[in-house]
N, C-alpha and C positions, 0 to 999 in steps of 0.2 A: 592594211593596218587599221588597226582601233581608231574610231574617229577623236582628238583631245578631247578631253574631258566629258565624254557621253558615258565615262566609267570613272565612279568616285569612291576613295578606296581611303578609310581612317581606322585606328587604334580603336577598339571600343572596351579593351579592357585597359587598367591606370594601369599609367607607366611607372617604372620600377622591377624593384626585384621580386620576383614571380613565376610558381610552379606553369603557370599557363598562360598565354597571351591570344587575344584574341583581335585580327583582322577584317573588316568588316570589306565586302566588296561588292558596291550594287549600280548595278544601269542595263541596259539593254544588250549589251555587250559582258555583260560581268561572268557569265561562266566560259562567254571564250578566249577572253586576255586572260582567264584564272588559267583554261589549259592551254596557256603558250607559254606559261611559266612554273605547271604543275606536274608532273610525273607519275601518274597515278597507278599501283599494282592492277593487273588488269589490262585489258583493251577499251575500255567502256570510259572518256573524257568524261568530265563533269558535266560540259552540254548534252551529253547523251543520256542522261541518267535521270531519275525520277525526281522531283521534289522529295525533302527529307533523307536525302540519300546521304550518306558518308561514306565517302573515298578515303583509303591510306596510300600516302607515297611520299614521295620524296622533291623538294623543291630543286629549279634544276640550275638556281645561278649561286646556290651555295649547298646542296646536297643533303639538305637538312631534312629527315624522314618528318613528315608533320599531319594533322587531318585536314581535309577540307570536306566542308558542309554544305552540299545546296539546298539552301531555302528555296526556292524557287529559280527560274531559268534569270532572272534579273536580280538576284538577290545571292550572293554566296560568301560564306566566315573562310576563314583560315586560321586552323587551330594551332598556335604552334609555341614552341619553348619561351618560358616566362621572361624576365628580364628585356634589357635595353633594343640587344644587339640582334638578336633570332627574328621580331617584330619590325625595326625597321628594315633588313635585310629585305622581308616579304613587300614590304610599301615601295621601296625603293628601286626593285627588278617590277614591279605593277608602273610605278611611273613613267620608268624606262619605257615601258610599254606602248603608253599614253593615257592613262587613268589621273585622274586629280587629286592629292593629297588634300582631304579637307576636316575642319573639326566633328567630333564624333555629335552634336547636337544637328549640325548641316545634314550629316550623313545620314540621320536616322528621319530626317523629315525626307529625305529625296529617296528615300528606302520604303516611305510611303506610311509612315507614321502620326496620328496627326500631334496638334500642338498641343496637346492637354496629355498627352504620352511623351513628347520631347520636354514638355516642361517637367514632368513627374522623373525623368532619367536625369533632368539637370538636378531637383530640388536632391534628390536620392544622394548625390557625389558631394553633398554637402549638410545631408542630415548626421545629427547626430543620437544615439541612443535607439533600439533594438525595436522599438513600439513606432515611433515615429520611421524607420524603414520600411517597416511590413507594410502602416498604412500605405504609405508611398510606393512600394510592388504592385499593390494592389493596383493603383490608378496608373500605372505604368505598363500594367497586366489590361487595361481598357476598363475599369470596374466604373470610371468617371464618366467616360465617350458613352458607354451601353446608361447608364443612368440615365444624362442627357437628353441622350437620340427616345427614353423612353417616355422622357418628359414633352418631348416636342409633340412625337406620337398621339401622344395622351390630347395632346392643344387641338391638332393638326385634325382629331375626334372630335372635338367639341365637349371635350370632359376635362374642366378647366378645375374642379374638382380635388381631382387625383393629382392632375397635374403641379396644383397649389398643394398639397398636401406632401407630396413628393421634393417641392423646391423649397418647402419653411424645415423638412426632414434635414437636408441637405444645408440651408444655412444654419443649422443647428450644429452639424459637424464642423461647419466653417468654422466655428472659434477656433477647436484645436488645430484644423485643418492650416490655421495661417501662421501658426508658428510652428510647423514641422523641420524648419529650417533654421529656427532661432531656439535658443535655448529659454527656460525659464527662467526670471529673475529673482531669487527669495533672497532677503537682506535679512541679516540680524541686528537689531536697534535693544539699547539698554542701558544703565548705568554703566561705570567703571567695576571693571573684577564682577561682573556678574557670570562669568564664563563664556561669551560669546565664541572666545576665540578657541579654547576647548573644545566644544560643540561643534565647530565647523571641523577640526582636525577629528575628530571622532566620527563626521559623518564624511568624510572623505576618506576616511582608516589610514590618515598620515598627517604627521606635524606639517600644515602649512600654515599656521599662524604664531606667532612666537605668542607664547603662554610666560606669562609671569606675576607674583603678587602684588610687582609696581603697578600702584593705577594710570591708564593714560598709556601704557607699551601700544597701542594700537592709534596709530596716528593716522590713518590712510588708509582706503578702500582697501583691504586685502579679497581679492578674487579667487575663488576655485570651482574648476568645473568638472561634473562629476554627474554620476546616471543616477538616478532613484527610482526604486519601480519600473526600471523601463526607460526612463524620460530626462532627457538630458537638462542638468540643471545648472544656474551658476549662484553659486553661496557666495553673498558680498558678507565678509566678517567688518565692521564697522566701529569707528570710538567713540567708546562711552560717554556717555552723556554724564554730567556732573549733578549733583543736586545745589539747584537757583540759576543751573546753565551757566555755571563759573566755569573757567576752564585753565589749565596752569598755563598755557604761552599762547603763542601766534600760530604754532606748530599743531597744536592741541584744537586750537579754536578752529582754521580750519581744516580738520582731519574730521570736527563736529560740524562744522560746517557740510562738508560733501559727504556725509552720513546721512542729513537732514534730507539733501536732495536724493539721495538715492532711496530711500524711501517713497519718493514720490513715482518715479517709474517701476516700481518695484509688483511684480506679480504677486508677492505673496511677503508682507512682514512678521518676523519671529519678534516678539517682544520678550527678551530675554530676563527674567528677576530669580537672583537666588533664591534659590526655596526656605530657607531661613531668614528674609528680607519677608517685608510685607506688602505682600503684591496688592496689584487693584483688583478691584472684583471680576471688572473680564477687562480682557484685550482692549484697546485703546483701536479708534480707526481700523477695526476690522482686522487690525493683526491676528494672528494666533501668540497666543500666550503659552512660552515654555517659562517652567520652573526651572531652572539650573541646580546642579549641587546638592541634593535631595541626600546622599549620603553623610551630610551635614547639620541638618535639621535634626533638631530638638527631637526625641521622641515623643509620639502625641500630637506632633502635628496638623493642623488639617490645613487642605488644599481649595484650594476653588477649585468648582465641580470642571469649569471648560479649561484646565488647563492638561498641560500632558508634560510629566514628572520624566527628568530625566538626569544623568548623574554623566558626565563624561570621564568620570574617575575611574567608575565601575562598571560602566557601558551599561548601565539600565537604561531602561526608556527609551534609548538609541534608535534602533529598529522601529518602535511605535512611530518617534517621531520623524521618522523618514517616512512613515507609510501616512500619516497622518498631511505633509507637506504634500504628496502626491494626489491623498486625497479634493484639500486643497485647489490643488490647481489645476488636475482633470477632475471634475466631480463626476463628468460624466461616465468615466466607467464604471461609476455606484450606480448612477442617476438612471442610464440608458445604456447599458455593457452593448447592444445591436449599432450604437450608432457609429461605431468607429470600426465596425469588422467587413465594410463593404466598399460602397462609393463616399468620397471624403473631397470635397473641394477646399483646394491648399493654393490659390492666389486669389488676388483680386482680383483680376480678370474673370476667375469664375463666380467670384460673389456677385460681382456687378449685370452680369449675364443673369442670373438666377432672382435678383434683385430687381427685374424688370427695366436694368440700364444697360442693355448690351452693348456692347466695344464691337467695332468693326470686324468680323472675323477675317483673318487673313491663313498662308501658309505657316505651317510649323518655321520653315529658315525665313523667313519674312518678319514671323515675331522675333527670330534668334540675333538675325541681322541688326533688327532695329535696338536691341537691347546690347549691343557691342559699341 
């Protein structure tokens, strides 16, 4: 029989309801507890068969026609019907066996993955927005490890040159690189009734803020998170500021109060002023500066040149100022569009490495371990 646990056997695809589930099974042993409990069309077991090879058949302690995949003689998936019940079924006849149930981060370091590929499959399950995944495949794809290994190369020559040139490349991506896992923060700060809360329900394309002519309806952070461009974002809609910083209650003052603070960790501040109000000449602290209500102003008008006009009544300027917000806060796809389509270092562990303060390198389930 299979010796315990020299065969470790996890879910590698999320659990739930699902066209397809995927079973991961790897150790030295893994294609031959796979044909003690696999049936496969054919004479040809999974141990007999090529690397890359796919078998059809049928499992045999519940009968379920399903594929299995040999990666290699130690490495083998089991493809089989999405949801709860079809995937543990498969785990559960593997343990019987003598295989070890364990989490799919474990599994993929003992499958001989390293830790800059198990950290990119964990940061991946918990990115959000379409831009920030891809980079993420990429270094999960080895686009990081092969960088790296070409950077040591480089030292290990005596061409410290390339090698520095390669590693300031590389923490240059690091900005965005470290918050592929966190959303953006853009706040909108303003007077009362300047549209703030408008503005956010139009860039989300749903009423999540209650819009009204009473001044002060915005008493508290209102949160919404939502993609721009690509990039997952969170919109804090915030209350208005009063003019002399008078405020009508307790309630009021601090809703202006934790407005104030959120501005301060805020990635990117919208300074919100009606377009028929008289704005300041630029942005205050680096905000960007929207006009609100533009559909409202005087005819004749003029604008300051840095601001970006927009109407949440009639949906002008909408789109500008979503692309505008992104430009913001990636500059770098204007700046450097190569630097985000390759290798991307996304923890600190690799800034620190690349930064000339290396961390003790360990195992992939070692760093997994220690971070549990």
């Amino acid at each position: 029989m299979t010796s315990v646990h020299s065969v470790l056997v996890s879910l590698l695809t999320p659990p739930g309801r699902g066209a397809l589930a995927v079973v991961g099974v790897s150790g030295t042993d893994a294609a031959a507890i796979v044909d003690r409990a696999f049936a496969p069309r054919g004479a040809r077991p999974v141990a007999g068969r090529d690397d890359g090879a796919i078998a059809f058949g049928s499992w045999r302690a519940t009968g379920e026609e399903l594929v299995v995949v040999r990666r290699r003689a130690n490495l083998v998936e089991v493809h089989c019907h999405g949801g709860l019940a079809a995937a543990a079924a498969v785990i559960t006849s593997l343990v019987a066996l003598g295989a070890e149930e364990v989490a799919w981060p474990r599994w993929l370091a003992a499958a001989g993955e390293s830790q800059t590929v198990v950290e990119a499959h964990e940061a991946l399950a918990v990115a959000g927005g379409p831009k920030a995944a891809r980079i993420l495949a990429r270094q999960a794809a080895g686009a990081l490890d092969a960088e790296m290994e070409r950077i040591e190369r480089w030292r290990e020559a005596g061409d410290h040159a390339a090698a520095d040139a390669a590693a300031r490349r590389l923490l240059r991506a690091a900005r965005v690189g470290l918050r592929l896992t966190r959303p953006w923060r853009v706040v909108l700060t303003g007077p009362v009734n300047a549209g703030k809360s408008s503005l956010v329900n139009a860039l989300a394309g749903y009423s999540r803020s209650i819009v009204s002519p009473e001044p002060g309806t915005t008493r508290d952070l209102v949160e919404v998170r939502l993609v721009l461009g690509g990039w997952e974002v969170d919109l804090f809609d915030t209350a208005g500021l009063r003019r002399g910083g008078a405020a009508a209650g307790l309630i009021e003052q601090a809703g202006i109060g934790r407005a104030v603070a959120a501005t301060e960790d805020a990635d990117l501040v919208l300074q919100i002023v009606p377009a028929d109000a008289t704005p300041p000449s630029v942005a205050t602290d680096d905000a960007l500066l929207v006009l609100s209500k533009t559909d409202l102003a005087p005819i004749g008008h003029t604008w300051p040149a840095d601001a970006v006009l927009t109407s949440a009544a009639t949906g002008a300027g909408i789109a500008d100022l979503a692309a505008v917000i992104v430009a913001r806060l990636v500059p770098e796809e204007r700046t450097a569009p190569d630097l985000l389509t390759g290798p991307v270092p996304f923890t600190q562990r690799h800034v620190d490495m690349l930064a000339g303060h290396p961390v003790q390198s360990k195992p992939a389930h070692a760093a997994h371990t220690d971070s549990t």
